[in-house]
N, C-alpha and C positions, 0 to 999 in steps of 0.2 A: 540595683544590680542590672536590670533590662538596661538602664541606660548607660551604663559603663560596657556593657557589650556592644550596645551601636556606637559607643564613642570609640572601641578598637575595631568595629566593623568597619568604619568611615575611614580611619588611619590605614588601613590596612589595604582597602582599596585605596585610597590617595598614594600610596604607597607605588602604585602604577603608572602613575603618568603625571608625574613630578619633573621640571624642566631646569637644566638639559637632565635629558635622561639616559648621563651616566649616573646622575644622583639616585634614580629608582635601583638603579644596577647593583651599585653600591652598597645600600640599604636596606634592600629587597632580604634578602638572609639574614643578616643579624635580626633584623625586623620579626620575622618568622621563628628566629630561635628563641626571640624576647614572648613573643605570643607562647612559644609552646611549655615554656619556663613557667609562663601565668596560670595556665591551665592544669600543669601540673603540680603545682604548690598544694592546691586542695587535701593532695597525698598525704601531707606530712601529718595530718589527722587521721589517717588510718596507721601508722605507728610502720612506715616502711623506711627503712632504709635511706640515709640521703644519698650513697652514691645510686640507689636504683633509681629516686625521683630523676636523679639527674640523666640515668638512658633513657628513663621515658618521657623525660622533658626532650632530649631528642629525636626519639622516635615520631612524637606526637608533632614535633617542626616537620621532620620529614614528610609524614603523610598529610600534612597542612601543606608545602609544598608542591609535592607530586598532584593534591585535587587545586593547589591554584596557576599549575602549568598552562591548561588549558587558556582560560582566562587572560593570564598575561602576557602568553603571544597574539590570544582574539583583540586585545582592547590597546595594543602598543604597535604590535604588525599588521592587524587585519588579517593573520593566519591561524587556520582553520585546524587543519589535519596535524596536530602537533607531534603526537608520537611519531610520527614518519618522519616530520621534521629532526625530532633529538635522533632518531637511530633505534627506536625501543620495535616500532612495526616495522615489520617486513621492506625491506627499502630493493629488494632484489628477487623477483620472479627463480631466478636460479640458483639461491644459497638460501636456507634455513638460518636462523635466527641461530639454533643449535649449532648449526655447522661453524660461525664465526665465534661462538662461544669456546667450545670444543679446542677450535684453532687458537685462540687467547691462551687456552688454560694451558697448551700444549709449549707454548711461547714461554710461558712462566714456566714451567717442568726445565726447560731447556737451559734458560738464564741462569736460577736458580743452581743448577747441573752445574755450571760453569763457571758458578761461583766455588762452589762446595769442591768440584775435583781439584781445584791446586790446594785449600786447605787438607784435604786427603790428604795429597803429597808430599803435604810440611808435614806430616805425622801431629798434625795440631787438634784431631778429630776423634773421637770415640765414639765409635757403633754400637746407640741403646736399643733401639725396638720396642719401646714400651711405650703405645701409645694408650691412653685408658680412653674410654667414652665421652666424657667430661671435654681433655683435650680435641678431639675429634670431632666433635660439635664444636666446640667455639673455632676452630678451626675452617670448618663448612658455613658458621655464622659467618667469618671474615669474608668467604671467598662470596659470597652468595650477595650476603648484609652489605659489607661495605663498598666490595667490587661495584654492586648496584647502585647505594647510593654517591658513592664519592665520584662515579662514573655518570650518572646523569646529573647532578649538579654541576661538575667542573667540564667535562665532554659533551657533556648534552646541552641542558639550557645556558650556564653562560657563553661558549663558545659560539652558539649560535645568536644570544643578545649580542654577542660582539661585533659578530659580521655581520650583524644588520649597522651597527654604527661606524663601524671602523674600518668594515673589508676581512678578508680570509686571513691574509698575514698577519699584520697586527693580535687579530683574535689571538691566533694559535701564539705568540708570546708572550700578551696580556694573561690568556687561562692560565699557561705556565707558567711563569710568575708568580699570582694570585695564589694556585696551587703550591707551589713550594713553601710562602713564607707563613700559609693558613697550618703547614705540616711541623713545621720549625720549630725545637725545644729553644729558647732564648737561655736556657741554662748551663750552656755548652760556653766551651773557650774559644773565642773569636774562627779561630781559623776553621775548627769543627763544623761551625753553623753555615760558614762558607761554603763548607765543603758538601756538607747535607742539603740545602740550600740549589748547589751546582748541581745535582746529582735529581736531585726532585724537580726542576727545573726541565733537567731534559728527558726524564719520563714525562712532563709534562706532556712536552714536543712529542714525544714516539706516541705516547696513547693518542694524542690526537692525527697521529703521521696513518698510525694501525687504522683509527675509522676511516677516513680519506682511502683508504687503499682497499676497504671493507665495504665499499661504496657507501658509504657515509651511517653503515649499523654501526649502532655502541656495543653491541652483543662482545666482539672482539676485544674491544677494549677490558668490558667490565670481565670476562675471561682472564686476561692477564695482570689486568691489576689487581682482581679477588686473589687469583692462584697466587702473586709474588706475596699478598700481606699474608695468606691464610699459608699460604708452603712453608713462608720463613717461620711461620708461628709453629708451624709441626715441626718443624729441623730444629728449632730451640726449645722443643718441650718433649721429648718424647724420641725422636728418630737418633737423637748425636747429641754428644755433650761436645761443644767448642772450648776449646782450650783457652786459658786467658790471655795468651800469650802470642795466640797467634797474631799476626801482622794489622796491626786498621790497615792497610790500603788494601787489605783484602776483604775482613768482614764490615769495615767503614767503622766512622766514629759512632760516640754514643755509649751513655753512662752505664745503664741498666740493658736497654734494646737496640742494640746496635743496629745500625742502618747499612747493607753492605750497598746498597745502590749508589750509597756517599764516600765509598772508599773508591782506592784510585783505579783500581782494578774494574768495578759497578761501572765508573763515570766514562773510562776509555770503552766499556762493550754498548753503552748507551749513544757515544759520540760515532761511534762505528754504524750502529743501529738508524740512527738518525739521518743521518748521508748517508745509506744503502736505502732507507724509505723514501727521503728526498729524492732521490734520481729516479730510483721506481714508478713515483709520482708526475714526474714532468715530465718520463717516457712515456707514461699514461696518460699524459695530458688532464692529471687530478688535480695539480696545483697550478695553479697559474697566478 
């Protein structure tokens, strides 16, 4: 057994500076979600659940990642201070970490808003209010949970692996990319998954538009993208029954959980959104 642990210990570092190292990039996650699969197999001899093994087979990547951050910007960059690097510490003497949180979350309130008021309109909407504790919690899980972590994985360490290899540009369409087609049900009917796809895509591009303009805190970021997964998850459990009838280009496509960010409506306030950041940015002289 000791020695199957140094034989993933050794993989796992080599796993860092593997040449060219798009290859480390690349591999570096599945790599870690295969580690934390291993680790939590154990489980299934205490009589738990497989889809639980299977969160904590995630959770347990996760937090194998977040402690080998450090490390694989120390042994690939020669950089040091890493959390300031992703966005996680203070990167601005004059804005609180909360304050761009806050501002995220308020972002998501607003989008959301502007989805939901012309379904009002079409009379395609039913006002429930019944939110129970259970809902509300997983709810708070999303914005908290996942805003976190799918925000420093995709925002935080890859985006910045990439502008060490590739430059600012590049980055910011490679994470986006990356990010849409990791999100992607392939169960969908061609045009759907295009359309999910284009729609994830350019949240990619605004969440990374929102740190750049945040002075480079994720805090913002991980605010609106927790608020957009965990808001739509209260408005579909609890707040409003959506009608089935109402429009996709308004709540987007999507079997069971519709994605409105991938309807036509989500994709025109993201393309809006993107060219009002962009110019913002190169008046500010943040993107170059």
């Amino acid at each position: 057994m000791n020695i199957f642990f140094q034989r993933i210990k050794y993989l796992y570092l080599k796993t860092f500076i593997l040449r060219p190292k798009i290859i480390s990039t690349i591999i570096f996650i599945p790599f870690l979600y295969l580690l934390g699969w291993i680790l939590a197999i154990p489980l299934i001899f205490l009589s738990i659940e497989k889809e639980n093994i299977s969160l904590i087979g995630t959770i347990i990547t996760f937090l194998i990642f977040v402690i080998s951050l450090p490390k694989w910007f120390e042994v690939r960059w020669k950089i040091n201070n890493v959390w300031k690097l992703v966005g996680i510490k203070k990167t601005n003497r004059n804005r609180k970490s909360s304050f761009y949180f806050l501002k995220g979350l308020l972002g998501a309130i607003i989008l959301l808003s502007a989805i939901l008021i012309p379904i009002v309109l079409f009379n395609d909407v039913i006002w429930l209010g019944e939110i129970s504790i259970d809902i509300l919690i997983n709810s708070l899980l999303l914005i908290f949970g996942v805003g976190f972590a799918e925000e420093l994985i995709f925002r935080g360490w890859l985006i910045e692996e990439l502008k060490n290899q590739f430059g600012l540009k590049k980055a910011l369409i490679f994470q986006a990319s990356i990010f849409s087609i990791v999100h992607i049900g392939f169960n969908l009917p061609l045009w759907q998954m295009i359309s999910i796809l284009s729609g994830l895509f350019l949240l990619g591009i605004f969440l990374a538009f929102v740190r750049l303009n945040n002075n480079n805190s994720l805090w913002g970021c991980i605010g609106l993208h927790g608020g957009l997964v965990g808001g739509w998850f209260l408005v579909n459990n609890g707040l409003f029954e959506i009608s089935k009838d109402v429009p996709i280009w308004l709540v987007g496509p999507g079997n069971i959980n519709t994605n409105p960010l991938g309807g036509f409506w989500g994709i025109s306030m993201l393309i809006f959104l993107c060219f009002l950041y962009f110019f913002i940015l190169k008046k500010n002289q943040k993107f170059n």
